[in-house]
C-alpha positions in Angstrom: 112.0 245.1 -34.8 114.1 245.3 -31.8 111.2 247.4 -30.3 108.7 245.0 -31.1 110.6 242.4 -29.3 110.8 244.0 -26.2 107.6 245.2 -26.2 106.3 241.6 -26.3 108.5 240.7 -23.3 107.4 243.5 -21.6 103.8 242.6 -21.7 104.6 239.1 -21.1 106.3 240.1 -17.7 103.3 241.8 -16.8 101.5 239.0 -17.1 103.7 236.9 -15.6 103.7 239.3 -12.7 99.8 239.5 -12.6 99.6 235.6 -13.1 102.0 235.5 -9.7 99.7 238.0 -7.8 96.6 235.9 -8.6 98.5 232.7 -7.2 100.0 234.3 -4.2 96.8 235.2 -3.4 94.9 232.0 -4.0 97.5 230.4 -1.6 97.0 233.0 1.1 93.6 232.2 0.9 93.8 228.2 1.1 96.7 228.9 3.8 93.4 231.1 5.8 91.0 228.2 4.6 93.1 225.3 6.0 93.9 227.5 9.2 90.2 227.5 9.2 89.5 223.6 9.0 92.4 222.7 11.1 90.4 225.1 14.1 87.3 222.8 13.5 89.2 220.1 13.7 90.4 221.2 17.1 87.3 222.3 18.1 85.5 219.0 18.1 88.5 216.9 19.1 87.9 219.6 22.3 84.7 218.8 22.7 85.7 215.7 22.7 88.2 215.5 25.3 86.2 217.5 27.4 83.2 215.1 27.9 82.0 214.0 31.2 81.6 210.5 31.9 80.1 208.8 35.1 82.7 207.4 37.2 81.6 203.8 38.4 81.0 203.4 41.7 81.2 199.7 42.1 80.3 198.2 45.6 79.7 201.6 46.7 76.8 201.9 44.8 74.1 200.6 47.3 75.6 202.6 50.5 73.6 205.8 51.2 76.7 206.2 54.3 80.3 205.5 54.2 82.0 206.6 56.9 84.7 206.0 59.7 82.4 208.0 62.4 79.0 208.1 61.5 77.4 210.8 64.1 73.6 210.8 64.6 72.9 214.0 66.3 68.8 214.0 66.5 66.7 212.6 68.8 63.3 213.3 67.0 62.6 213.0 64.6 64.5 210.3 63.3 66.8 209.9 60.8 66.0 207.8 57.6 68.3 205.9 55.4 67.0 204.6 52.2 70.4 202.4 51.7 72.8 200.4 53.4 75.3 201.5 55.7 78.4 201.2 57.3 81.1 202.5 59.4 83.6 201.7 61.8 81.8 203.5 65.1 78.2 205.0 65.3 74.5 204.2 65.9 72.1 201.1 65.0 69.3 202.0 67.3 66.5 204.7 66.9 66.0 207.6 65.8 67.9 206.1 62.6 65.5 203.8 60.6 67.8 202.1 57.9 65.9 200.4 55.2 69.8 198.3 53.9 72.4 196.3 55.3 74.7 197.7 58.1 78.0 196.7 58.1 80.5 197.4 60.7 83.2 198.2 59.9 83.1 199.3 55.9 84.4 196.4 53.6 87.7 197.4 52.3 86.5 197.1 48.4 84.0 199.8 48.9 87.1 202.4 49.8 89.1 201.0 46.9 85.8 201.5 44.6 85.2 205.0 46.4 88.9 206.0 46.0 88.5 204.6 42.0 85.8 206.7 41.4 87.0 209.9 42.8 90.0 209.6 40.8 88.1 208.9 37.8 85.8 212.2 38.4 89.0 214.2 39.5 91.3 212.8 36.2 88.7 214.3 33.5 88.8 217.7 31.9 86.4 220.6 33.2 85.0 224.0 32.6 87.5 225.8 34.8 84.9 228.6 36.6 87.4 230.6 38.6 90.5 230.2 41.0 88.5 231.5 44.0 85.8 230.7 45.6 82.8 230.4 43.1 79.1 230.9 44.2 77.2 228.5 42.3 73.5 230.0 42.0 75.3 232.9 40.3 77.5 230.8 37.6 76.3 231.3 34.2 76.6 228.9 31.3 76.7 229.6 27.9 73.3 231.2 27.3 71.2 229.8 30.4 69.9 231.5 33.7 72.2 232.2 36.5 72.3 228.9 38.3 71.0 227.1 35.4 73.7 224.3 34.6 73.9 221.9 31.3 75.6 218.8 31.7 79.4 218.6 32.4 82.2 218.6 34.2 83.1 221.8 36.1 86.0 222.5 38.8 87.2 225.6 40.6 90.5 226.6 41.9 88.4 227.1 45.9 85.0 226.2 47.2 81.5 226.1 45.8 78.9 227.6 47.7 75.5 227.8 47.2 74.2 230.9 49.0 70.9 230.2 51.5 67.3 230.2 50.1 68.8 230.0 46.2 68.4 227.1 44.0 70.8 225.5 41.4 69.2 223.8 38.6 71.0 220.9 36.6 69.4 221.0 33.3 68.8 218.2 30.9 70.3 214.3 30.9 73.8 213.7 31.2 76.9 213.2 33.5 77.3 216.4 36.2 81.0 216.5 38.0 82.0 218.8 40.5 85.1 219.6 41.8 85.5 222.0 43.9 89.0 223.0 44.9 88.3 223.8 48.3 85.6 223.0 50.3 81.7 222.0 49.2 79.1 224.7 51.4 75.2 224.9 50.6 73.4 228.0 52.5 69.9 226.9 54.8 66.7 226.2 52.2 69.2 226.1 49.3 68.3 223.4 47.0 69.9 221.7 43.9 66.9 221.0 41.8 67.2 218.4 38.4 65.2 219.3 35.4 64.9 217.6 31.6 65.7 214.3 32.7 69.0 214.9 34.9 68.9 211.9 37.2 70.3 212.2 40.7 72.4 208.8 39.6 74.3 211.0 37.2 75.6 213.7 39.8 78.7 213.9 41.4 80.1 216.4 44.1 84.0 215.4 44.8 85.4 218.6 46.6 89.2 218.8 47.9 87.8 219.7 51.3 84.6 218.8 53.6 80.7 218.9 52.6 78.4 220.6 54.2 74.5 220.9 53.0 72.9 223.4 55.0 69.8 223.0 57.1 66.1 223.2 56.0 63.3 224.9 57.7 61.2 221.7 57.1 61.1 218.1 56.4 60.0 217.5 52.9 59.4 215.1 50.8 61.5 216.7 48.0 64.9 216.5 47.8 66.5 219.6 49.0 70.2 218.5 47.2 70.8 215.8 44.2 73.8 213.7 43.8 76.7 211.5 45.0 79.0 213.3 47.5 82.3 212.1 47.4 84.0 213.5 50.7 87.0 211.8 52.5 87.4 214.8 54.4 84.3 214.4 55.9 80.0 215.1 55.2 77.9 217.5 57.2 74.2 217.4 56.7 72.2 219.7 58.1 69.0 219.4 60.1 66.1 218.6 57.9 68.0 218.4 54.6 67.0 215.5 52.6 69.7 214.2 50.1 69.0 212.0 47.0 71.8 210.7 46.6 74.9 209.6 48.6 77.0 210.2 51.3 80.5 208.6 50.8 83.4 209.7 53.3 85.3 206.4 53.4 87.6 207.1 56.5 85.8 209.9 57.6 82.9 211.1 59.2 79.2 211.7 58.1 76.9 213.8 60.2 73.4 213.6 60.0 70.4 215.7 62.2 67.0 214.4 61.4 67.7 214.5 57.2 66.6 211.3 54.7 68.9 210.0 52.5 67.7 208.0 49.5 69.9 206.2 47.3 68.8 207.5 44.1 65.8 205.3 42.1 66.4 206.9 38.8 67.8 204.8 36.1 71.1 206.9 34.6 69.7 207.5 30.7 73.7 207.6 29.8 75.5 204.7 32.4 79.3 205.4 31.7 78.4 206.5 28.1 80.5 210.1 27.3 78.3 213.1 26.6 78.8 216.4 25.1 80.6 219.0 27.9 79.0 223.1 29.0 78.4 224.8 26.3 80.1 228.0 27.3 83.7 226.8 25.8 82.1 225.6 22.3 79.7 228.9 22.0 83.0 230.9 21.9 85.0 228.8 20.2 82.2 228.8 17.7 82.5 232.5 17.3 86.3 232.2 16.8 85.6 230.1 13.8 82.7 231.7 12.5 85.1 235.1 12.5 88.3 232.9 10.8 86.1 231.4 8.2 84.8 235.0 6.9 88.2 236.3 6.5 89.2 233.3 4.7 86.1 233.7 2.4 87.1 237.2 1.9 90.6 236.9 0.9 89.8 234.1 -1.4 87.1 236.3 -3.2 89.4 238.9 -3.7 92.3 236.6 -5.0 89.7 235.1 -7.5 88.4 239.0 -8.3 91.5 240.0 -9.5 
């Protein structure tokens, strides 16, 4: 008898033991498969944060110049401005055709809604793309073309150059910011091209240093750089370049040698609407899950196997 009874608590501990093992491996594998949700979770609250949004530009908006000094260097042919100006000292007469207003000096709202708008662009997450000096035309994001850029927000530690006779293509409709953390350079016949409905309204340049957009061989009637340049420290544009966009160097000085600026006509498809950052962070964090939520499956089919 006595054998009998220990027998049956033998094989009950078994069990017990077995019926343990089973649940200390179904909770490793909801402890994997939470671990798993709560990256998701972080994922798209990333993506989220990450979003660029248009910074408004307010009375700015309808200046294709802002400057302190504005420096007409040309004498033929002239210079055309599709936009109003204004600056403290510079030229009114030919060769500078200047289809806006000039005002003289700049009204003091349009620095406060420069100054508002480069702190909007330089207070929003980016796609960090090095702590030196990064060439542009040679960037690659996520699975695109060197030079081939989605919409976002993107900042380096130094300059951005584009190198001469190279192009940079912003691809698709969105918000583009960038900050360089040095200096903004663009070789001679370099061009920054929109594709897919990027709209020249929806680009912004804000470096920590000077711009400088490098000269063309020709006048043409395309633009040879897109966007809204955002430059206390100053705006260089080369001979023959042709800017869609703006040049905004409130308390500084724009340079300008025979080039047309145009205050972009597009309408902005997104206004100050957030839109879904570079795709290069979420592709790898995509993996990461991917990778996390096979392990998970596997430990919870071997805890349900057994």
């Amino acid at each position: 008898m006595n054998a009998r009874i220990k027998s049956t608590i033998r094989t009950r501990r078994i069990a017990s033991s077995g019926t343990e093992g089973l649940r200390s491996r179904q909770s490793d594998a909801r402890l994997l498969a939470c671990g798993a949700f709560v990256l998701f979770v972080c994922i798209v609250l990333s993506d989220v944060a990450s979003a660029a949004t248009a910074p408004a530009l307010g009375t700015a908006g309808t200046y294709g110049v802002v400057s302190s000094t504005f420096t007409n260097s040309n004498t033929s042919p002239q210079t055309l401005i599709n936009g109003d100006v204004c600056f403290a000292t510079g030229p009114t007469t030919p060769p500078l055709s200047i289809s806006g207003a000039t005002r003289t000096p700049c009204p003091a709202q349009v620095g406060l809604d420069q100054g508002a708008a480069t702190a909007s662009a330089n207070g929003q997450p980016c796609t960090f793309l090095g702590a030196g000096a990064i060439t542009l035309d040679s960037v690659v994001i996520g699975g695109n073309p060197p030079g081939t850029i989605p919409p976002g927000c993107y900042t380096s530690g130094g300059a951005m150059l584009i190198t001469a006779t190279t192009n940079v293509t912003l691809n698709g409709a969105g918000v583009y910011i960038f900050r360089p953390g040095g200096a903004l350079t663009t070789g001679a016949n370099s061009n920054v091209l929109l594709t897919s409905g990027a709209c020249a309204s929806d680009v912004f340049w804000v470096p920590a240093g000077a711009a400088t957009l490098g000269a063309n061989n020709a006048l043409s009637p395309t633009p040879t750089f897109s966007g809204n340049i955002l430059a206390a420290a100053g705006i260089t544009i080369g001979h023959f370049a042709n800017l869609t966009g703006r040049a905004l160097a409130f308390g500084g000085t724009v340079t300008t040698d025979a080039v047309t600026i145009s205050v972009p006509g597009c309408s902005s498809v997104v206004g100050n609407a957030t839109v879904n950052p570079a795709p290069a962070i979420s592709v790898w964090m995509m993996g990461l899950l991917a990778a996390f939520l096979a392990i998970a499956g596997f430990a919870a089919f071997r805890g349900l196997s057994r």
